[in-house]
Structure formats: structure tokens, C-alpha cells
C-alpha positions in Angstrom: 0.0 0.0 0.0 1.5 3.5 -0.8 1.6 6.0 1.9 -0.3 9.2 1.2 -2.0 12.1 3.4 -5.5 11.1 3.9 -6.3 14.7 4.6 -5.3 16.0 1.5 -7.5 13.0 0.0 -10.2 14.2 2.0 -9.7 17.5 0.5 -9.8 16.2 -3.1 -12.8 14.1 -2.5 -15.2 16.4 -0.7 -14.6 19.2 -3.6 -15.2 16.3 -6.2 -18.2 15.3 -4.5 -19.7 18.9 -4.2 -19.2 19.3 -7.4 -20.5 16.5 -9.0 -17.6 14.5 -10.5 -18.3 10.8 -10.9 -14.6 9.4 -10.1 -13.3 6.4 -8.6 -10.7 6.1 -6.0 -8.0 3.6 -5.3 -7.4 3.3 -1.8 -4.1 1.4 -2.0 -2.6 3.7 -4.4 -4.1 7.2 -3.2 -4.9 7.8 -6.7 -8.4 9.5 -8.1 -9.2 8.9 -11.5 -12.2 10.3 -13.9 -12.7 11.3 -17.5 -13.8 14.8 -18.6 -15.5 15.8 -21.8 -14.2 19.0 -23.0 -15.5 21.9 -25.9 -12.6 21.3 -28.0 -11.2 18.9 -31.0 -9.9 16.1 -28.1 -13.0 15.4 -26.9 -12.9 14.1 -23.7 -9.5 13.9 -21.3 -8.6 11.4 -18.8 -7.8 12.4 -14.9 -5.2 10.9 -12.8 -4.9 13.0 -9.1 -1.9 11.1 -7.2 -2.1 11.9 -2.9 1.6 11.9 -1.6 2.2 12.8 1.7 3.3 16.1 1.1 1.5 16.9 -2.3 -0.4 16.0 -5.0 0.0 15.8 -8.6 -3.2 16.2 -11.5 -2.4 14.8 -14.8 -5.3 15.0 -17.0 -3.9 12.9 -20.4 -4.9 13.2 -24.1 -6.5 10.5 -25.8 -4.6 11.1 -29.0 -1.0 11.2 -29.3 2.0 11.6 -31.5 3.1 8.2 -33.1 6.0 7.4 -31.6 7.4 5.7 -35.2 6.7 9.2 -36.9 10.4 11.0 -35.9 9.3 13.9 -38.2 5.7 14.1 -36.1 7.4 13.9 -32.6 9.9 16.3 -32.7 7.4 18.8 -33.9 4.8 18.0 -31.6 7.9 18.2 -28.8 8.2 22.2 -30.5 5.2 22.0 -29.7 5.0 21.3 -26.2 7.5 23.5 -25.5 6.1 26.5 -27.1 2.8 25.9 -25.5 4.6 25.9 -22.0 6.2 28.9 -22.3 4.8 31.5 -20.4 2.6 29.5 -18.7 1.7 30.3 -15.2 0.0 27.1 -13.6 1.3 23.4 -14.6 3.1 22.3 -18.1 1.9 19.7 -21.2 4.5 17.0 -20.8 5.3 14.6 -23.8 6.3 11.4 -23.6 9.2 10.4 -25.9 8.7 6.8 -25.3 5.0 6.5 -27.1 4.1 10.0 -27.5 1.6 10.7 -24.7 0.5 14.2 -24.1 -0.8 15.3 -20.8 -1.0 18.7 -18.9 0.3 18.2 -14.7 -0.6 20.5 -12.2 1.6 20.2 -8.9 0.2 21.4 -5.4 2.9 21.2 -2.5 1.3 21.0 0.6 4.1 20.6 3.0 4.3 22.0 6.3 0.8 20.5 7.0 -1.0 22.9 5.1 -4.2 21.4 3.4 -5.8 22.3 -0.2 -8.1 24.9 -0.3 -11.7 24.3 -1.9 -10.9 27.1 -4.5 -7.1 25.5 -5.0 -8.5 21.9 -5.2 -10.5 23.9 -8.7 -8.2 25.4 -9.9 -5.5 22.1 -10.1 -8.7 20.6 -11.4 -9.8 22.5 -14.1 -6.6 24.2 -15.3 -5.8 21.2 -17.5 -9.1 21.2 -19.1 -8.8 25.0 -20.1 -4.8 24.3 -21.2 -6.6 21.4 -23.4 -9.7 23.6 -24.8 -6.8 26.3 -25.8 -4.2 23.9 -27.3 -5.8 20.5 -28.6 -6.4 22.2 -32.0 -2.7 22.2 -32.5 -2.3 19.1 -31.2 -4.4 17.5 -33.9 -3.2 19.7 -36.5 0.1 18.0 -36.2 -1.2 14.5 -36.0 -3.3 14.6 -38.4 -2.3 17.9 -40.4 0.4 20.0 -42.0 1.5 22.8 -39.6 4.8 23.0 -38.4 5.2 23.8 -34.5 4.7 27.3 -34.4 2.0 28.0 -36.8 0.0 25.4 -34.7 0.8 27.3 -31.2 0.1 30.8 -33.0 -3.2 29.3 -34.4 -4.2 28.4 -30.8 -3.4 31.5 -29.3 -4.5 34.0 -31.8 -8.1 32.1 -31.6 -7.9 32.5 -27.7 -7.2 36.6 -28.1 -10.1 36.1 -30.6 -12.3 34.7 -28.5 -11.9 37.0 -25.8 -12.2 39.8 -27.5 -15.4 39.0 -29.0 -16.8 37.9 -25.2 -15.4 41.7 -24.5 -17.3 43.4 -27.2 -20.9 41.2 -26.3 -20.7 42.1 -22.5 -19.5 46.0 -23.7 -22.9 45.4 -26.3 -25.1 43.9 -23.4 -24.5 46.8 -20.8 -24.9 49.5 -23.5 -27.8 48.2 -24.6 -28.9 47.4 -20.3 -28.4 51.3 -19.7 -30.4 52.3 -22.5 -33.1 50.8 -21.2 -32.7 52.1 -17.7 -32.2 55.8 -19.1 -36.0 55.1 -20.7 -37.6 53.6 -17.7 -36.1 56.6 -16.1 -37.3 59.0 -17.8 -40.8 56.9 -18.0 -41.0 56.6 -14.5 -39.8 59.8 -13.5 -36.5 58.8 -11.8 -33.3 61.5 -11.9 -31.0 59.2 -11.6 -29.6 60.6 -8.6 -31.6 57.9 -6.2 -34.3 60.1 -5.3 -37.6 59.9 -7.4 -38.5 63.5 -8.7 -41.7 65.1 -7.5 -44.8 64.4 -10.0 -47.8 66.5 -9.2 -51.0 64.3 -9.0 -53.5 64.5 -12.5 -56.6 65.4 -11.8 -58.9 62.0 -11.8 -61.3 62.8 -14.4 -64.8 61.4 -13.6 -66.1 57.9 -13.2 -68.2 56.6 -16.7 -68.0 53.6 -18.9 -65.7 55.9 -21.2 -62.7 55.7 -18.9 -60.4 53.5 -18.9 -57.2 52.8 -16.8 -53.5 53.0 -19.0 -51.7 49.9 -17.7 -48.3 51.2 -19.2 -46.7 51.4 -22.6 -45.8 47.5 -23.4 -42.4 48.9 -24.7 -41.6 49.9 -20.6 -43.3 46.4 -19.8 -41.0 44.6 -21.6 -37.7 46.4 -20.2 -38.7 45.6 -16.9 -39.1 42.5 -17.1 -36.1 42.0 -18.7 -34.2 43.9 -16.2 -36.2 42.2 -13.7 -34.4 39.3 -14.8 -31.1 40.6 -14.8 -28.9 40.1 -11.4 -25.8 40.7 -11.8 -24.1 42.0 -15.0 -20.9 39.5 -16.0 -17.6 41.7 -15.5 -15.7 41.9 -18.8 -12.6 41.3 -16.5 -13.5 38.1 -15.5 -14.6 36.9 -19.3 -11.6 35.4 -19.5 -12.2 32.9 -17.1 -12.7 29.4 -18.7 -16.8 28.1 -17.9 -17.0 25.0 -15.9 -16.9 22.2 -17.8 -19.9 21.0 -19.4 -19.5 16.5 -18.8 -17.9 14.6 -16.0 -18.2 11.2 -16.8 -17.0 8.0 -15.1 -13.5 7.0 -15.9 -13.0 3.8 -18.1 -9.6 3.2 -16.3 -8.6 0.4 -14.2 -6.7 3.0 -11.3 -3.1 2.9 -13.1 -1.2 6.1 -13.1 
């Protein structure tokens, strides 16, 4: 039996189990393992999280890899990799020269006694999956395609800065188009926008007969407030950046090996 902190297991397993993962865990080895389908060309990823006594290590591996045979395909997939790495903050895409595995590890060193977090247990858990999102189209564009090394990392980056700067310019769109309509219900509804309503002097109430009848309110002003009755809390454009949570966590078709 390998010796691992069961506190830091604990840790791993009560953030998995909050957040719904279906995973499996292998008592004698301290090792969690689960698969994770991902919005990318690699469809789905498969999670190994080794407890040490100290630390633990996530490895979330590729289901596709360079053919080991190929000695044109791994060296540029080994470009590859370490193009992809540079600059990164948070873990590394590790290739395996022997068969030409791809993974991404994340390492958490929790010596001293200190435990995982809840919010660093996430991140070591779903930093891989973002790393794969961003870089798995390069990865299959040298398996299966012509690029050499650095067009493939440039591809994967450009279409991140892409990406984000569209989500910029649809939140920028969406608040616009939010204040617009709080500028008209103000102005509707009397407001100053200073916080205080502005006085409205009573109409006169014209005289009861079958030929009045009460205004409800313009279905235009209706329909804004509902919608901004619906709106909580507008997403920060800051924070766009941030990768969703993943969208499938499935049960791992693994028999516990790491």
C-alpha cells in the first residue's frame, strides 16, 4: 500500500463530491481517476490525481498522441509542447518520448501541514481542461495535419485573443444596450437618476363613466422591466476570460493505473 496524506485525499474528495464528478478512487494507491468531456477537437481527457504525503500531482492525459514511429511528427509535436509551456503560469503539457503521450500536470505542495483549499483543489482541477480547450487544436493539427510547431501554437493562441475579445465586445454590447433601457424607464417613470424619485404633481382624476379606462403602461416599458427584472448581476468583462466549468464529467474507463 503507498503512503499518502489522507487529509489531502479528503480535501480532493469532498470538492469532487460537491461538485458533482463521478470518479473512482483507489485506496491502496491514493490515486483519483475520472474522465472529462471537453469543448474542444480532443473530446474528452482522462484524470489521474496522485495523494503523496506532502502533495499531490493532476495529470489529465490526451486520448490522441504523437506516433511514436513518426520521428518527423514527434519532434514537432515536442516544439510543440514546449512553445505551448512557455509563459505559462500554472502546470506544463508534458510529452512522452517513449510512445508519444500528451498530458497537462498540475503540482500542489502541501508541505508543512498545510491542506488544499476548496478554491485550489478547482483550480488544479480545471486548469488542465482550459490548457486542453486552448491547445488541442494544435495538437491535432500535427497528428493529423500539416502545420509545423509554431504555426500550430500561434493558431491556438490567436483564436484565444479572438475569443476573448469577442466575449469583450458582447458584455460591452449587453451593458450599452442594459443602460439604455434604464435611461428610458427613467425618464418613464420619473427617476433622476440621482436615487431620489422627482416630484410628479397628482392629475386630476377625471370622472367615473363607462368611457374611462385605466393605462396599464406602454408594453415597450413592460418589456424592459421584465427584462431587467431578470437581470442580477451584470458578468464583469474582466472576468470573461475565465474558462466556464466544464460542461460532462463522466466515469472514468480506467482500471486505477497512473
Amino acid at each position: 500500500m503507498r503512503r499518502y496524506s489522507e487529509s489531502i485525499a479528503a480535501a480532493l474528495n469532498n470538492f469532487l463530491t460537491k461538485d458533482n464528478w463521478k470518479f473512482f478512487f483507489d485506496k491502496e494507491k491514493g490515486i483519483f481517476c475520472f474522465g472529462l468531456s471537453i469543448s474542444s477537437k480532443i473530446k474528452k481527457v482522462q484524470y489521474y490525481v496522485q495523494v503523496r504525503q506532502e502533495d499531490y500531482k493532476v495529470c489529465a492525459v490526451s486520448p490522441i498522441g504523437a506516433e511514436a514511429d513518426d520521428h518527423e511528427q514527434m519532434a514537432k509535436m515536442a516544439e510543440f509542447v514546449c512553445r505551448a509551456n512557455y509563459g505559462l503560469n500554472n502546470g506544463n503539457f508534458e510529452l512522452d518520448l517513449r510512445d508519444g503521450e500528451i498530458r497537462y500536470k498540475c503540482y500542489v505542495d502541501c508541505a508543512g501541514s498545510i491542506q488544499p483549499t476548496e478554491d485550489v483543489v478547482r483550480n488544479s482541477i480545471y486548469c488542465p481542461a482550459m490548457m486542453f480547450e486552448k491547445y488541442a487544436p494544435g495538437i491535432v493539427d500535427i497528428i493529423f495535419g500539416d502545420l509545423s510547431a509554431k504555426e500550430a501554437v500561434d493558431k491556438c493562441e490567436d483564436d484565444m485573443e479572438d475569443a476573448v475579445r469577442e466575449a469583450l465586445r458582447r458584455a460591452l454590447e449587453h451593458r450599452q444596450s442594459t443602460d439604455r433601457k434604464v435611461v428610458r424607464l427613467s425618464r418613464r417613470f420619473g427617476s433622476s437618476g440621482s436615487g431620489e424619485a422627482e416630484t410628479v404633481e397628482e392629475p386630476e382624476q377625471p370622472e367615473a363613466g363607462p368611457e374611462v379606462l385605466e393605462k396599464q403602461g406602454d408594453p415597450e416599458d413592460l418589456e424592459d422591466l421584465a427584462e431587467l427584472a431578470e437581470l442580477e448581476d451584470l458578468e464583469d468583462p474582466a472576468e470573461l476570460e475565465d474558462q466556464e466549468a466544464p460542461e460532462d464529467k463522466e466515469n472514468p474507463e480506467t482500471d486505477g493505473s497512473f
